[in-house]
VOGU-3710 file (C-alpha; in Angstrom, 3 decimals, decimal comma):
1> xxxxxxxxxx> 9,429/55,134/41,262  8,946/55,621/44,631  9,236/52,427/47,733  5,688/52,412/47,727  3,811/52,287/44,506  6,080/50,452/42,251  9,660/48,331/42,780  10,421/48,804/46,187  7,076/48,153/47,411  6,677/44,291/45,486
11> xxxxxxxxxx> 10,155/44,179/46,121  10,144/43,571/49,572  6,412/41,918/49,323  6,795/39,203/46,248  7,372/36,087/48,632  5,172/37,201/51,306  2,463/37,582/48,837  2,944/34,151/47,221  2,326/32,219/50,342  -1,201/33,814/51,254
21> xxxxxxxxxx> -2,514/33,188/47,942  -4,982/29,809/48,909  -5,703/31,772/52,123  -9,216/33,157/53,071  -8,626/36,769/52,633  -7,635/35,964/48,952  -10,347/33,572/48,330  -12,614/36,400/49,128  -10,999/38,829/46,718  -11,225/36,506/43,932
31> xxxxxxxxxx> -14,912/35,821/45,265  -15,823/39,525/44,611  -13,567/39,496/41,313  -15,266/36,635/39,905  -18,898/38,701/40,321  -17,279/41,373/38,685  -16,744/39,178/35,741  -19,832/37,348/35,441  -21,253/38,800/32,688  -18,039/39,116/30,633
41> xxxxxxxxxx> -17,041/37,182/27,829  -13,074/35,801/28,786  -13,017/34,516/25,371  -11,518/37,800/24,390  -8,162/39,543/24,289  -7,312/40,709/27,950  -4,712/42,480/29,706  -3,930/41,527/33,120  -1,600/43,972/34,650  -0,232/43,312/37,884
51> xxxxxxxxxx> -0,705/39,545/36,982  1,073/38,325/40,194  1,164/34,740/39,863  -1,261/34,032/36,883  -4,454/32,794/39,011  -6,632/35,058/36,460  -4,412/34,866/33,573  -5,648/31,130/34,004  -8,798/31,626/34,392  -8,920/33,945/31,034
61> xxxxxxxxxx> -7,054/30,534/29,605  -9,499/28,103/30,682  -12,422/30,340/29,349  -10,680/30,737/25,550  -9,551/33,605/25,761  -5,884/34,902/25,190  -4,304/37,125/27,802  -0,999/39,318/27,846  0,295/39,769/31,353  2,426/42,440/33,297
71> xxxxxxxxxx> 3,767/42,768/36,478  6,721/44,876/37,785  8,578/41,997/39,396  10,506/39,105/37,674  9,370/36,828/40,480  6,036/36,751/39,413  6,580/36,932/35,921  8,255/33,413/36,393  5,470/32,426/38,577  3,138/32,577/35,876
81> xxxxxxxxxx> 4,898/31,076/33,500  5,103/28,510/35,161  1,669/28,464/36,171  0,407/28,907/32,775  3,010/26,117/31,399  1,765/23,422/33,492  -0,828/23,607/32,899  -0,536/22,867/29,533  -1,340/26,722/27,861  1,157/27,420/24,554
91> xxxxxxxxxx> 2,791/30,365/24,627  0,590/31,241/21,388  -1,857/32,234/24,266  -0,181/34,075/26,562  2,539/36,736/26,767  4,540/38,090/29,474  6,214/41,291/30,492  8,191/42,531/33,075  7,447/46,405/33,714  5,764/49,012/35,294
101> xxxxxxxxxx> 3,100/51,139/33,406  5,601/52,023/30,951  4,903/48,730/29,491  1,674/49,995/28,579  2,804/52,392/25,685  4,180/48,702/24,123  0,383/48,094/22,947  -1,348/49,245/19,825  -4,403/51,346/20,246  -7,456/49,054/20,827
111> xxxxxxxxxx> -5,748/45,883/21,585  -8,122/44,217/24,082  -11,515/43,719/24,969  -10,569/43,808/28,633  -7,591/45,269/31,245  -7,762/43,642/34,715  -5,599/45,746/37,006  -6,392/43,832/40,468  -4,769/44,651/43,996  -2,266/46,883/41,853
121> xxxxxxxxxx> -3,486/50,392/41,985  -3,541/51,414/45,173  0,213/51,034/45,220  1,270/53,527/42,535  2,284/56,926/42,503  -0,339/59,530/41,081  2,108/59,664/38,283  1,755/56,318/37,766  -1,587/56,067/38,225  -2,411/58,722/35,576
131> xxxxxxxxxx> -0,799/57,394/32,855  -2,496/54,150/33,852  -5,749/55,222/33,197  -4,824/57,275/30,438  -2,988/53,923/28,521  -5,942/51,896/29,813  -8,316/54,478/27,789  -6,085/54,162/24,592  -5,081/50,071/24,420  -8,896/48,780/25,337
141> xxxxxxxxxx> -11,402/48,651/22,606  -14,966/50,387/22,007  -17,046/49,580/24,693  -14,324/47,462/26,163  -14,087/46,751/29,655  -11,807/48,242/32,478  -12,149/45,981/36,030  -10,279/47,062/39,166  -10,074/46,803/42,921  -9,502/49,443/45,684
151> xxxxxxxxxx> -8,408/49,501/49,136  -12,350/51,297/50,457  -11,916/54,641/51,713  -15,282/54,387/53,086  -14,152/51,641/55,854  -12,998/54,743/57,691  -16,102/55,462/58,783  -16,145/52,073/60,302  -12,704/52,144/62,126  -12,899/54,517/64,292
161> xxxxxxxxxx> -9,653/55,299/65,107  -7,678/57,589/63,421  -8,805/57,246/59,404  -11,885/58,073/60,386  -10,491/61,222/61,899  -8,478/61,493/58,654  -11,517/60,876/56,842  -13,530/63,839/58,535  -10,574/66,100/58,106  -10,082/65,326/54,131
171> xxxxxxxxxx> -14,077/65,785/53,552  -15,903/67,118/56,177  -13,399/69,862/57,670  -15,002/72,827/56,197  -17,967/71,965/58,517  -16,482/70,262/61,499  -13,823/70,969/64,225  -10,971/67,893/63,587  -9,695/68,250/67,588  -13,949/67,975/68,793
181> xxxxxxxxxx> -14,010/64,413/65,650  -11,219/63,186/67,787  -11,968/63,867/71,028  -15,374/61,599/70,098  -12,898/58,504/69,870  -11,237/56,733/72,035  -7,811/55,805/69,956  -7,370/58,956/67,692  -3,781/58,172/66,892  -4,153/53,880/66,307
191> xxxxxxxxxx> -3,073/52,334/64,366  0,448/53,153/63,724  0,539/51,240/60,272  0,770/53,838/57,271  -2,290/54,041/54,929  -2,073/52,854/51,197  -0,774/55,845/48,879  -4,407/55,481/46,676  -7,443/54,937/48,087  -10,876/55,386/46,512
201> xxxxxxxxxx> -14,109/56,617/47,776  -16,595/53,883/45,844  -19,272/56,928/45,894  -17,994/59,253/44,490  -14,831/57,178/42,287  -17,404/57,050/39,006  -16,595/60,556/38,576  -12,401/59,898/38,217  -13,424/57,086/35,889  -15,662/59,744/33,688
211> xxxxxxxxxx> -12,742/61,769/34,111  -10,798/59,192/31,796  -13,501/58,084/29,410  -15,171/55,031/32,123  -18,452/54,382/32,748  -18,592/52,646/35,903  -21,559/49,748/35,742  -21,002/47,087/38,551  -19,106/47,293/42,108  -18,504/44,174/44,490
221> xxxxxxxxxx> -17,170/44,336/47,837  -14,785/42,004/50,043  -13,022/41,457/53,073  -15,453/42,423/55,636  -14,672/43,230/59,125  -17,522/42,227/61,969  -16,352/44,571/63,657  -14,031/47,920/63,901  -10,608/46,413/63,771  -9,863/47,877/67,286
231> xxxxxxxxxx> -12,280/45,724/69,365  -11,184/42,400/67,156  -8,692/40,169/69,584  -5,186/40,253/68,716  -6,084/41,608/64,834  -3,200/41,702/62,772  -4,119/43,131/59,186  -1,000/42,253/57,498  -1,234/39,037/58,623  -3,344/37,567/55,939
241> xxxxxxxxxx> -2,134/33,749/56,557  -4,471/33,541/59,746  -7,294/35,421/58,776  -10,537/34,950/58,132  -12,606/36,681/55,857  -16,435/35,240/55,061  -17,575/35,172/51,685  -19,731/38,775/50,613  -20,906/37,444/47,513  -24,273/35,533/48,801
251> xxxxxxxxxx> -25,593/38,951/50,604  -28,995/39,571/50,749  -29,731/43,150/48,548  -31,506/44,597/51,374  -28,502/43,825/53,497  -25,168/45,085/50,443  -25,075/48,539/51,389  -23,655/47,637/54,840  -20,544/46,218/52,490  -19,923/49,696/51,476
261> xxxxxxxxxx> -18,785/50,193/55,273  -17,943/47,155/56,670  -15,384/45,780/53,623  -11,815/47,209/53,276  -11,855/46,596/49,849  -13,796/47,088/46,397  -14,231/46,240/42,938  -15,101/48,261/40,117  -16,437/47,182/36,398  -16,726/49,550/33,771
271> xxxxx> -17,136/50,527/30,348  -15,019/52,997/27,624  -16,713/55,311/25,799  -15,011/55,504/22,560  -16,356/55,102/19,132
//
């Protein structure tokens, strides 16, 4: 496990991450989640790995269905149980476990109808991520559903600073001069915070879910930025108490593709293609 993807990482982010969960940013999220799932039946079998504190384990609850949840810290484990408890679910509805994507290999083949894997994968290792997709293939049903989000790769375009100089140098480098990208921009080397270890490229990230037997059908977008976050006053992105993130979900169609851009995150829905 390395300090990013896995115990070290929620280690040193549990609390933190408790207290912004009735903010704005996480409203959003849960916004662009709940499009995502609009059209699925909760009164199923569902996984929710990296559960955090059991908002959608609840909301599987409410709907009927029965959900088994995972997440790699204890803290949060309790927090939904206690969650889930008061609010009057049985424990004949809900399991917990406290693991990484080990944890996966505890399921039969086929188990559920759905795996949720929200604000979790962008944090692992591409160990860990590979044998999440690969258990995520095996446990889910026929034609089951797989629904993730992804810190956007594509908001580097929008930055302009230097991701988007990363950006040009990780896609475009066979055809443009890195030193003349930079040059273009006023802050090549801002900001100073380290990116996420996996981001995804909502273009192109259909293919890595054909890859594992996924057929992407749906994405939503949230957190959108009005502007670059360079020119927004005193813009602290880890500060996610304070922030303010208008809803993306009542976006004119002529108007979504902008999202693809302007949103630092996405979610994907899609389907497995087993028989």
């Amino acid at each position: 496990m390395t300090q990013y993807g896995s115990v070290g990482y929620w280690k040193s982010k549990t609390y933190s991450y408790i207290r912004t969960m009735n903010t704005s940013y996480q409203v959003n999220r849960l916004e662009m989640i709940s499009a995502l799932l609009s059209d699925v039946d909760l009164k199923s079998s569902v996984l929710d790995f990296g559960c955090g504190d059991g908002v959608m384990a609840e909301v599987v609850l409410e709907a009927g269905g029965k959900v088994s949840c995972v997440d790699i810290e204890r803290v949060m484990i309790n927090a939904t149980e206690e969650r889930l408890t008061r609010k009057g679910f049985g424990k004949c509805t809900f399991s917990t476990l406290c693991g990484g994507v080990e944890c996966l290999s505890n399921y039969s083949d086929n188990s559920f109808d759905l795996v949720l894997a929200l604000n979790v994968l962008a944090y692992m290792t591409p160990e860990e991520e590979e044998t999440f997709y690969r258990e995520s293939y095996r446990i889910v049903r026929p034609r089951g559903k797989l629904v993730v989000t992804h810190s956007n790769e594509l908001f580097d375009l929008f930055t302009f600073n230097k991701y988007t100089v990363s950006f040009f140098k990780k896609h475009f480098s066979d055809y443009a001069c890195i030193d003349n990208v930079a040059s273009l921009l006023r802050y090549p080397n801002l900001p100073e915070r380290t990116p996420l270890p996996i981001r995804e490229n909502p273009l192109n990230y259909r293919f890595k879910l054909k890859s594992y037997g996924f057929e992407e059908v749906q994405q939503e977008f949230a957190i959108l930025h009005p502007l670059p976050p360079l020119l927004m006053n005193n813009f602290d992105p880890d500060n996610l108490e304070v922030r303010e993130c208008p809803s993306t979900t009542g976006i004119a169609e002529s108007e979504k593709w902008k999202l693809m851009f302007m949103c630092s995150i996405f979610g994907s829905k899609s389907i497995a293609l087993k028989s």
